[in-house]
N, C-alpha and C positions, 0 to 999 in steps of 0.2 A: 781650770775646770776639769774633774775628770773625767773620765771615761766614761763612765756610766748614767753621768747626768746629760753629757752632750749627746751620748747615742738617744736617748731618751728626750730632751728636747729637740733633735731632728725627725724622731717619730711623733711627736706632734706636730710638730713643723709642717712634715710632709700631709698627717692629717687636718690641716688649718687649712692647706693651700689646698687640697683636695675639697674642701667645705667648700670653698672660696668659690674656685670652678663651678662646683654643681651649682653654685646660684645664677652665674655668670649660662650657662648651658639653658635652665632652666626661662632665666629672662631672653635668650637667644631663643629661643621656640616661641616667643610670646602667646602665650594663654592666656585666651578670654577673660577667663576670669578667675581670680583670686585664689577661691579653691583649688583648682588645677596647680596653679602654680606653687602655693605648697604642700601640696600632695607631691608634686617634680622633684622640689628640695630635700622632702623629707624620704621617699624614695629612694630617690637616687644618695642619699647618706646614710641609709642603714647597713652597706657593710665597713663606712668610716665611722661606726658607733662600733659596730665587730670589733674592728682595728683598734679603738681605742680601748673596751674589753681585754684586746690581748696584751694590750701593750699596760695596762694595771696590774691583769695579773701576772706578768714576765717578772718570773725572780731579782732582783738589782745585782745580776751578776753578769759583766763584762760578756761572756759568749753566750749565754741569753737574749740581753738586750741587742747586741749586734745581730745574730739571728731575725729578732721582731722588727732590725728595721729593714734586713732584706725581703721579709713579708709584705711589710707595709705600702715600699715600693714596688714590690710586684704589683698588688693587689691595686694600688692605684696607677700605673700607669696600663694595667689592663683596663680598667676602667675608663682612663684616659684615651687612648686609640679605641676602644668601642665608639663611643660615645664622641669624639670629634671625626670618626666614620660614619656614622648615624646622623648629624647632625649638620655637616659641614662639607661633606666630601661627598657623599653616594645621601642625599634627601629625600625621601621617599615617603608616600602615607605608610609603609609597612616600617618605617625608621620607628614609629611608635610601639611597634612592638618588639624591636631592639631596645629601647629604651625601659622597657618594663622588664627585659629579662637581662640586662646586664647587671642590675645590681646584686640578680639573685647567682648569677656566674660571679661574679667579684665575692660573694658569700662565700659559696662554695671551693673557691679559690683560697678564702681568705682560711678557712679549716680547714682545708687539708695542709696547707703550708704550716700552721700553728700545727695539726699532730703530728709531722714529720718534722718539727724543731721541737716538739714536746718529747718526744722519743728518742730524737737524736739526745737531747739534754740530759734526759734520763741514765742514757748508756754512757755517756761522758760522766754522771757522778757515779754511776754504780763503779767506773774503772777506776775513777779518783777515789771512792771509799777500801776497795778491794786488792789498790797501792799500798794505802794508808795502814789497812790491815795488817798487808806483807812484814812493814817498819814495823809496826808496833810488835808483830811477833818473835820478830829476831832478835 
């Protein structure tokens, strides 16, 4: 397998097992009723739709995709220790209102690590095109 397919099935990997959890958290608060509980799921996974957003549009180039997958592990094990602190550790009526702004912190997590691998990316081809340059003018 190479390299760029395994990095890229470990970033969904990692955002499978991150789906997995938010249902797992979601049914762990057990909510009355139904609605609640996917509004929980569907909440608590909109910055593992981000992630998967990024991880489409990441070029299939080896120091890209490796890039998108140390984002994706950030981005979900912040979410992870939020969220079994909320929930399991410190349980509080105001845990609810951790629970509604974590996802929007794991967002904001989630771009700015994608525009600092999008820049970094950037500056790594402009040096590779303006090598390439050098060769081709000698």
């Amino acid at each position: 397998m190479n390299p760029i397919r395994k990095f890229t099935f470990l970033n969904y990997f990692v955002c499978f097992v991150a789906f997995v959890l938010e249902i797992i958290f979601a049914y762990d608060l057990r909510p009355l009723e139904n609605a609640i509980f996917i509004f929980l799921i569907i909440w608590g996974s909109l910055p593992i739709i981000t992630l998967m957003l990024f991880i489409l549009k990441t070029p299939p180039i080896k120091y890209s995709v490796h890039r998108s997958l140390f984002q994706t592990l950030v981005v979900v094990s912040v979410g992870l220790v939020l969220k079994i602190n909320s929930i399991y550790i410190h349980p509080d009526p105001r845990g609810a209102i951790a629970l509604v702004t974590i996802p929007i912190i794991q967002i904001i997590v989630a771009l700015f690590i994608g525009l600092i691998i999008k820049l970094a990316t950037q500056r790594q081809f402009r040096t590779l095109n303006d090598q390439d340059g050098e060769y081709q003018s000698d």
